[in-house]
C-alpha positions as CSV (number, residue, x, y, z in Angstrom):
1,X,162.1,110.3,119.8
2,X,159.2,112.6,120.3
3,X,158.2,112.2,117.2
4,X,158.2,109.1,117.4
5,X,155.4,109.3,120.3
6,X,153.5,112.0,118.4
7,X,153.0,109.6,115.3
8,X,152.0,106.5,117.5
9,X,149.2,108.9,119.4
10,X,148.0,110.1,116.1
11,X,148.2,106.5,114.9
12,X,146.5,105.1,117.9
13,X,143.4,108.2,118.0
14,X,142.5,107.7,114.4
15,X,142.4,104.1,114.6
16,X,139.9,105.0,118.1
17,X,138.1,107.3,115.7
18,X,138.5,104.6,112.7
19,X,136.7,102.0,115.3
20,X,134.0,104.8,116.8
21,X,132.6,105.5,112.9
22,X,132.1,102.2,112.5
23,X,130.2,101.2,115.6
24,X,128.2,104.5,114.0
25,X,127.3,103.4,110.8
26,X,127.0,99.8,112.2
27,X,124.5,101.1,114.4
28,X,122.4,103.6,111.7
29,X,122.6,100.3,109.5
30,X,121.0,98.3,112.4
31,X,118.4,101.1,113.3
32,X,117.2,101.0,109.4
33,X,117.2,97.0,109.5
34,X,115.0,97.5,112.3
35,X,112.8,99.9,110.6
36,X,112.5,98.1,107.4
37,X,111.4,95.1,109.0
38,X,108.8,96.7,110.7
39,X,107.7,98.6,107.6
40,X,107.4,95.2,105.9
41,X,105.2,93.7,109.1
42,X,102.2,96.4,108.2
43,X,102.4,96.1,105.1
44,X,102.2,92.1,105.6
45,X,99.2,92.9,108.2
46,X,97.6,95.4,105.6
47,X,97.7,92.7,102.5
48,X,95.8,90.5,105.0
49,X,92.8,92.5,105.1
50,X,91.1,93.6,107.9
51,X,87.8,92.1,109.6
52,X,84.6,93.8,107.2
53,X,81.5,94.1,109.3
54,X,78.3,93.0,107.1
55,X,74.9,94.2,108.2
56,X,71.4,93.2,108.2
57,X,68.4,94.9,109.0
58,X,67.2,92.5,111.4
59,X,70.5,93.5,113.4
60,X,68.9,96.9,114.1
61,X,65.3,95.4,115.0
62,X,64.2,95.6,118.7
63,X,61.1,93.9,118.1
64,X,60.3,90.4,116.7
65,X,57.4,91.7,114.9
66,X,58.8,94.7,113.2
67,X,61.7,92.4,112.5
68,X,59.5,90.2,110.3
69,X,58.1,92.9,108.4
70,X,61.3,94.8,107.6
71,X,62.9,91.1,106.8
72,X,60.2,90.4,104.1
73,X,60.7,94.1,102.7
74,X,64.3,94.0,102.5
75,X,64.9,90.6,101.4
76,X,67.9,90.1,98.7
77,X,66.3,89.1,95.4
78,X,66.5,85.6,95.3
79,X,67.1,83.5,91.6
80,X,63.5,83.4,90.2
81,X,61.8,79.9,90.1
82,X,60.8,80.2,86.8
83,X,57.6,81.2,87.2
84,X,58.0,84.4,85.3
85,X,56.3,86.5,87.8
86,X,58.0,89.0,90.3
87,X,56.3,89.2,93.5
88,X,57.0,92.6,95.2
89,X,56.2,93.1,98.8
90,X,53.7,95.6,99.5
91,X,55.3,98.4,101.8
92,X,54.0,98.9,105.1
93,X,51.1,100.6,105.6
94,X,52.8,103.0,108.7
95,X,55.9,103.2,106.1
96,X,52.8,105.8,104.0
97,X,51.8,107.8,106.4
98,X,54.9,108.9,108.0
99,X,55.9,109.2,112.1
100,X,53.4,108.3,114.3
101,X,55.4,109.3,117.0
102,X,55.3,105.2,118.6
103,X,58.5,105.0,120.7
104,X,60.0,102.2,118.0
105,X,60.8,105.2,115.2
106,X,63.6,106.6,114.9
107,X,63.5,110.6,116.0
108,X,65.1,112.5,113.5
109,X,64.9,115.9,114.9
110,X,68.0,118.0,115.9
111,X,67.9,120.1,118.8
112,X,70.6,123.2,119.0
């Protein structure tokens, strides 16, 4: 008779630890579904591409007139007319000579 009730007990704690490893491994299967799915969301979000910035120089301009004159200098070739001649623009005459210290360039000195 008592072994009897020893056999059931066994019986009935393997089948408890039967039913725990399963709710385990159901539960690491879960957790990797979840991870996979999010995996798969970046690389969805990736493959979309992000937002590229494009620049132009009038972007960085302060002033209207400088603007103009750094427009025409920087200007992306355009398909020729047909004419057969180039036109270049001539550079700016402050663009030769260097910094003349005005408080529109840039200062490009490093202090320590």
């Amino acid at each position: 008779m008592e072994g009897e009730r020893r056999k059931r007990r066994m019986e009935r704690e393997e089948e408890s630890e039967e039913q725990q490893m399963e709710k385990f491994f159901a539960l690491i299967k879960s957790t990797k579904d979840v991870r996979d799915r999010l995996s798969k969301q970046k690389e969805e979000e990736k493959a979309k591409g992000g937002w590229k910035p494009t620049f132009q120089p009038e972007d960085f301009m302060d002033h209207k007139d400088l603007a103009k004159i750094n427009v025409l200098r920087h200007q992306p070739a355009a398909p020729s007319s047909g004419s057969g001649k180039e036109v270049t623009p001539e550079p700016h005459p402050e663009a030769q000579h260097g910094n003349n210290n005005k408080p529109t360039d840039l200062d490009l000195t490093l202090s320590l």
